[in-house]
C-alpha positions as CSV (number, residue, x, y, z in Angstrom):
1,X,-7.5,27.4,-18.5
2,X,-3.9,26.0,-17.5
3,X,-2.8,29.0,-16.4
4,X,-6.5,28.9,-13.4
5,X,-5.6,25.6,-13.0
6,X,-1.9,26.6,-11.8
7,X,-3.4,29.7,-9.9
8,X,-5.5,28.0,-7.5
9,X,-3.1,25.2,-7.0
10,X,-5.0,22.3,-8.6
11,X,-2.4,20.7,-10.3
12,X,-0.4,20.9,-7.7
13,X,-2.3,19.1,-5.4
14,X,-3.3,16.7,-8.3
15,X,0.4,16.3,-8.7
16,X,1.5,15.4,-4.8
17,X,-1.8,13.0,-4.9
18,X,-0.8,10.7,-7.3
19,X,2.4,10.7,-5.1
20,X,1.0,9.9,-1.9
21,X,-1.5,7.8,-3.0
22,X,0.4,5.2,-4.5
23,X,2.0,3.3,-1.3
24,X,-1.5,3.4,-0.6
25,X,-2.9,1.8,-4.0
26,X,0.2,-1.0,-3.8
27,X,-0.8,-2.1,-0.7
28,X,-4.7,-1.9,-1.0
29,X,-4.0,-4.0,-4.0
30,X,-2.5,-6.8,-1.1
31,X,-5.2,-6.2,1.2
32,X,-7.7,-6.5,-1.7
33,X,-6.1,-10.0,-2.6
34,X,-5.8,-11.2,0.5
35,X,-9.9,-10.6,1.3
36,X,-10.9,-12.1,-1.6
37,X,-9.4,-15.2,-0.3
38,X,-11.2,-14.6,2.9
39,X,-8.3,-13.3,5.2
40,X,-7.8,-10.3,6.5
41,X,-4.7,-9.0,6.1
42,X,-4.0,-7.0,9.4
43,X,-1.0,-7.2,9.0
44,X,0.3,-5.3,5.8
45,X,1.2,-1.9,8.1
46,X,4.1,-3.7,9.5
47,X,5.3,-6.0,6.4
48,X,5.4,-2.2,4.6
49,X,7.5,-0.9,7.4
50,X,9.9,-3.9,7.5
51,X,9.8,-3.8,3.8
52,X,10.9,-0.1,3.4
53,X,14.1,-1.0,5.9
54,X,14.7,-4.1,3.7
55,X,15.1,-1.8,1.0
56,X,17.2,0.9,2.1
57,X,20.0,-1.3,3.7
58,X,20.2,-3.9,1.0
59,X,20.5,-1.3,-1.7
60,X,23.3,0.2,0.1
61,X,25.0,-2.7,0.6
62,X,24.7,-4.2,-3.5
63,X,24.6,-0.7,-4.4
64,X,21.5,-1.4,-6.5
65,X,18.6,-0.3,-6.3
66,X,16.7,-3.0,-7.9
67,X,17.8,-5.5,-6.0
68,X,16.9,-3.6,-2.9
69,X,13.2,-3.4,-4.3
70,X,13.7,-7.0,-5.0
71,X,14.8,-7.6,-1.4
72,X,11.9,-5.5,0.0
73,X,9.4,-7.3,-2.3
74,X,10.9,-10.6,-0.7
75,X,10.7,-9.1,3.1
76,X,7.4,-8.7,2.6
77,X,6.6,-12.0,0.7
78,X,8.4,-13.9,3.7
79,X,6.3,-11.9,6.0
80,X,3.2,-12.9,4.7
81,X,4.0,-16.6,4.5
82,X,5.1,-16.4,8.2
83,X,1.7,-14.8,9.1
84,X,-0.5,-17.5,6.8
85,X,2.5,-20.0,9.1
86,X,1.2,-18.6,12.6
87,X,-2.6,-19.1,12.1
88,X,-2.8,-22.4,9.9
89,X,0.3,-24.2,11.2
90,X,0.3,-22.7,15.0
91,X,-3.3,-22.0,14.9
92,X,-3.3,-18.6,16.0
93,X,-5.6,-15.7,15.8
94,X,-5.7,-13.8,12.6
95,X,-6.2,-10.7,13.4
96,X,-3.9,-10.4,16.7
97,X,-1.4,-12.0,14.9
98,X,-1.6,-9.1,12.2
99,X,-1.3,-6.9,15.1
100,X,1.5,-8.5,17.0
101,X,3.1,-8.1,13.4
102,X,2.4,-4.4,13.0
103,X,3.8,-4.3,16.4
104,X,7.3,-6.7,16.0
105,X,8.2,-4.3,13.0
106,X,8.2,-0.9,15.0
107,X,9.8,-2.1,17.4
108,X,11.8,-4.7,15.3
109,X,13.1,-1.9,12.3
110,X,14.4,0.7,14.8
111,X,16.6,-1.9,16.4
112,X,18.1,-3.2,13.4
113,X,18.5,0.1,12.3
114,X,20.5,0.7,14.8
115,X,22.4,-2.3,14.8
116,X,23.2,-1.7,11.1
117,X,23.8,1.4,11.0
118,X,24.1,3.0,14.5
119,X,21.8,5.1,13.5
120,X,18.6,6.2,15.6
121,X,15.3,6.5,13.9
122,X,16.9,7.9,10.6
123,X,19.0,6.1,7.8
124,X,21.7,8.9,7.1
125,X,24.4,7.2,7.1
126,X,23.5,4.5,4.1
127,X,24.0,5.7,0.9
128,X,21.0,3.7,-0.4
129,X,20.1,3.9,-4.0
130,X,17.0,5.4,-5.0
131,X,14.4,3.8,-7.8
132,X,13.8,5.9,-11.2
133,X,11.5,8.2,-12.4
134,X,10.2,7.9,-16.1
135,X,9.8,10.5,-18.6
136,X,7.4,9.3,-21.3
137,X,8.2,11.2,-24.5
138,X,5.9,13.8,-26.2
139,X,3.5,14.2,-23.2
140,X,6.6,15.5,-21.3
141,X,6.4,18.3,-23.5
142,X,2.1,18.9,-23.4
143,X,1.1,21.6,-20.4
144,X,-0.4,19.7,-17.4
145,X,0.2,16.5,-18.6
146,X,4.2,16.6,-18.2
147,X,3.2,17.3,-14.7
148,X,0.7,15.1,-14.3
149,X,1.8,11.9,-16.2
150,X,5.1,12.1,-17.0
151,X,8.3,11.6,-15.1
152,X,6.7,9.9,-12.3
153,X,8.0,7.2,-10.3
154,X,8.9,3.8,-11.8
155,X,6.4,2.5,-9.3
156,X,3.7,5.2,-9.8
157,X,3.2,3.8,-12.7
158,X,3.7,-0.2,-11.4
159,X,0.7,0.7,-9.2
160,X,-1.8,1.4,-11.9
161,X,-1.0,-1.0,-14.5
162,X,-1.6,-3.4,-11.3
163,X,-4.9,-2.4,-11.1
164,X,-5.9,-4.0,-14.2
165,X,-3.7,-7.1,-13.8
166,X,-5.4,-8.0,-10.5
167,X,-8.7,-7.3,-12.1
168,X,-8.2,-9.7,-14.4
169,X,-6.5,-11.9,-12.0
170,X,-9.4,-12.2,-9.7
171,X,-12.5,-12.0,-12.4
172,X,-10.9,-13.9,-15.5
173,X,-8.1,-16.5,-14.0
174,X,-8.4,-19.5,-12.6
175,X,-6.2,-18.8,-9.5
176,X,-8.3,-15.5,-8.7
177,X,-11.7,-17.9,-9.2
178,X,-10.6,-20.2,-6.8
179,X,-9.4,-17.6,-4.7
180,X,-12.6,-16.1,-4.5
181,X,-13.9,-19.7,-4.4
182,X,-12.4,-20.4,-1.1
183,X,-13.1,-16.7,0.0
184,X,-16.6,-17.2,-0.2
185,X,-16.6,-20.5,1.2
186,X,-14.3,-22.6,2.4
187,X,-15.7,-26.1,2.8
188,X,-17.7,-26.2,-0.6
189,X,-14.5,-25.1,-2.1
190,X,-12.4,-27.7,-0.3
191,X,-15.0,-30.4,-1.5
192,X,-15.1,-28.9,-5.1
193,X,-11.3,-30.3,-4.9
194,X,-9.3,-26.4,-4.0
195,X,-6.9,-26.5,-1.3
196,X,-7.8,-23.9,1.1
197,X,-5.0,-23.5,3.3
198,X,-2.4,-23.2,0.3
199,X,-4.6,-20.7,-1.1
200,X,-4.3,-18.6,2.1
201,X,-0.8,-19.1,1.8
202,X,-0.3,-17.5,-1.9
203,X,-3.3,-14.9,-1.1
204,X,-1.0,-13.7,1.7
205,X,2.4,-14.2,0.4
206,X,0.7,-11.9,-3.0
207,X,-0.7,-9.8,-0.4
208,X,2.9,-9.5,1.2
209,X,4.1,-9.1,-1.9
210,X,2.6,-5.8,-3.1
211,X,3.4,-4.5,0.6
212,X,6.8,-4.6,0.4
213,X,6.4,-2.6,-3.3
214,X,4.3,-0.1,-1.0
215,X,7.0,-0.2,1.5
216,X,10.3,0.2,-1.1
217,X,8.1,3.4,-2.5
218,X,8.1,5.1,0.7
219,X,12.2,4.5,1.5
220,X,13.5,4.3,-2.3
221,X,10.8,7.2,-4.1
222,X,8.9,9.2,-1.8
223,X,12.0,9.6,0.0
224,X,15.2,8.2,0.0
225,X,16.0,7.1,3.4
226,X,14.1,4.7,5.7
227,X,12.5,6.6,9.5
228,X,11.5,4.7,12.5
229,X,7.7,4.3,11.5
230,X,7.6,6.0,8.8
231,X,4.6,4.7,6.9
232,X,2.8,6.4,9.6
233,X,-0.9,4.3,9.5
234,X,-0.9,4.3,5.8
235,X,-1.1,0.5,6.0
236,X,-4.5,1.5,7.9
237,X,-5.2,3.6,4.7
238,X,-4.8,0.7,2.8
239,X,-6.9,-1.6,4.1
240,X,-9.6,1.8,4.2
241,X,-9.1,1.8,0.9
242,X,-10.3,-1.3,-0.2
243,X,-13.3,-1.5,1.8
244,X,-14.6,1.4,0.2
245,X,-13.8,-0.1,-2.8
246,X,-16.1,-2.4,-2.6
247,X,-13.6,-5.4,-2.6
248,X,-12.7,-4.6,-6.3
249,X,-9.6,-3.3,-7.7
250,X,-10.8,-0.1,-9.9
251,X,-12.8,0.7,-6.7
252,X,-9.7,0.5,-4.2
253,X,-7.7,2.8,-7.3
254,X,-10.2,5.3,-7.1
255,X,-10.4,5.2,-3.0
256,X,-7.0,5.5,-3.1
257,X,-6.8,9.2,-5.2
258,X,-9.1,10.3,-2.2
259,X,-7.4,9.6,0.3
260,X,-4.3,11.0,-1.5
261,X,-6.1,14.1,-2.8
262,X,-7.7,14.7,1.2
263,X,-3.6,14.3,2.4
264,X,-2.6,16.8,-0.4
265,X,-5.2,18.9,0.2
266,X,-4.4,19.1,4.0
267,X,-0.9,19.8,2.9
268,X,-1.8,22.7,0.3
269,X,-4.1,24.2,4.1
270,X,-1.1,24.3,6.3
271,X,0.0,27.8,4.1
272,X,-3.2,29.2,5.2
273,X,-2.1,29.5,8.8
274,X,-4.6,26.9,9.8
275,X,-3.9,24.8,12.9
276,X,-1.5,22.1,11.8
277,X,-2.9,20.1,14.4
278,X,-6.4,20.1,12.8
279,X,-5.3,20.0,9.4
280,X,-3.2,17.1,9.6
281,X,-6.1,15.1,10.8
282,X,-8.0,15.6,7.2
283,X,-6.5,12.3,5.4
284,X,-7.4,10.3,8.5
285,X,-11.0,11.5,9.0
286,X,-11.8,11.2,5.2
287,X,-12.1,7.5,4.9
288,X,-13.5,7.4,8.7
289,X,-16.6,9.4,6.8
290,X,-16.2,7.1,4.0
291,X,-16.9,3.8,5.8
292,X,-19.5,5.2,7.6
293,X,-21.4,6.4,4.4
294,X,-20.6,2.8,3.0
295,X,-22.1,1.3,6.3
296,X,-25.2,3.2,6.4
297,X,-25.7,2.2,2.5
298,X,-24.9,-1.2,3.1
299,X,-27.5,-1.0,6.1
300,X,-30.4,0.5,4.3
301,X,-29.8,-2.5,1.5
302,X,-30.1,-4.6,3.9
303,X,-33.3,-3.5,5.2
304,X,-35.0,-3.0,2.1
């Protein structure tokens, strides 16, 4: 059974899923948050992107690399207090001002990059550190499950134990209840004594938060070096993932593994002298599909 498992490359593609998918579980996490306190958070594309930069360059220069994830989870935390800053204290738009985010940080990385480094769109010249992988004893000896479980990446393992912990944050504690609270509505929430606006603030500084954890993974574990643009719309993939969820955090897990299965999949095609053009389109159409299959059920409850 291992050995047809091997053969036809499931494993494998099992393997590279849990990898990919898990900048995208960190940050649906955020974006999962940051809903349930009614605000979209638009935004989280470009707080991974600045993250992952954050990073690279600080663990260079400490020569740590936890304090570069703790400098990328800060980068990200600052970014989503300056956004909750721009629509409550300047009274801007929501979602344009998640956009004109998204849109700073390209822009905004590759320059610093290059005023860091002198590099253009790559980090080679760092020596930035890169974040452990964990070998849990006894399964790293079991068939499949060494693979599988086993030696992954420090925060591989961060991701799904967050799953859980925001679960219980937002069903059983009484910050998540009052973050749905205000979520739901606002102004019976602001007479029942919450505070709305700080609310917004910690749901998107949380949201921010697990971001720039999405972001350090892509610059310090699925690589080790920072690229202009690099998390390449999976902040998009994000967001996908927790709408299909259904705004709950075992639901945005399990949209995330499709999404990374459908990009390890597409991968695992490109030896079969497919079209990379086409191919590469697979993780991007899947959760288009998705949302529209959610829609339409969402549509016929409505109507019934």
């Amino acid at each position: 059974m291992i050995d047809l498992f091997h053969s036809f490359g499931v494993v494998a593609i099992l393997d590279a899923s849990l990898r990919i998918c898990t900048p995208v579980l960190l940050a649906g996490l955020g974006a999962l948050i940051a809903e349930r306190a009614g605000v979209v958070n638009l935004g989280i594309e470009g707080m991974m992107l600045a993250s992952a930069l954050a990073g690279v360059v600080i663990s260079a220069y400490s020569g740590s690399a936890w304090v570069g994830l703790s400098a990328a989870m800060l980068c990200g935390a600052l970014l989503g207090v300056l956004l909750a800053a721009a629509v409550h204290l300047l009274k801007a738009d929501l979602i344009l001002s998640g956009v004109a985010l998204n849109l700073a940080s390209v822009s905004g990385t590759t320059m610093l990059l290059y005023l860091v480094t002198g590099d253009k769109g790559i980090s080679t010249s760092l020596a930035s550190k890169v974040l452990p992988k964990i070998a849990i004893p006894v399964i790293d000896k079991i068939p499949v499950l060494s693979v599988l479980v086993s030696g992954r990446h420090v925060l591989t393992y961060a991701a799904f134990l967050a799953v859980p912990l925001v679960a219980l944050l937002l069903t059983r504690m009484r910050f998540g209840l009052r973050l749905r609270a205000v979520g739901h509505d606002p102004k019976a929430a602001a007479i029942a004594g919450i505070r709305v606006v700080p609310m917004h603030f910690a749901a998107l500084t949380l949201s921010g938060t697990f971001a720039g954890l999405a972001g350090a993974y892509l610059s310090m574990g699925y690589v080790s070096w920072f690229a202009a643009n690099m998390t390449a719309g999976r902040g998009f993939m994000a967001i996908a993932a927790e709408v299909m969820g259904r705004g709950t955090a075992l639901g945005t897990c399990l949209s995330a593994l499709l999404l990374g299965v459908a990009e390890a999949f597409s991968t695992q095609l490109q030896g079969f002298g497919l079209p990379s053009e086409l191919v590469q389109t697979i993780p991007y159409v899947v959760p288009v599909i998705a949302l529209c299959v959610y829609a339409r059920r969402g549509y016929r409850r409505a109507s019934m």
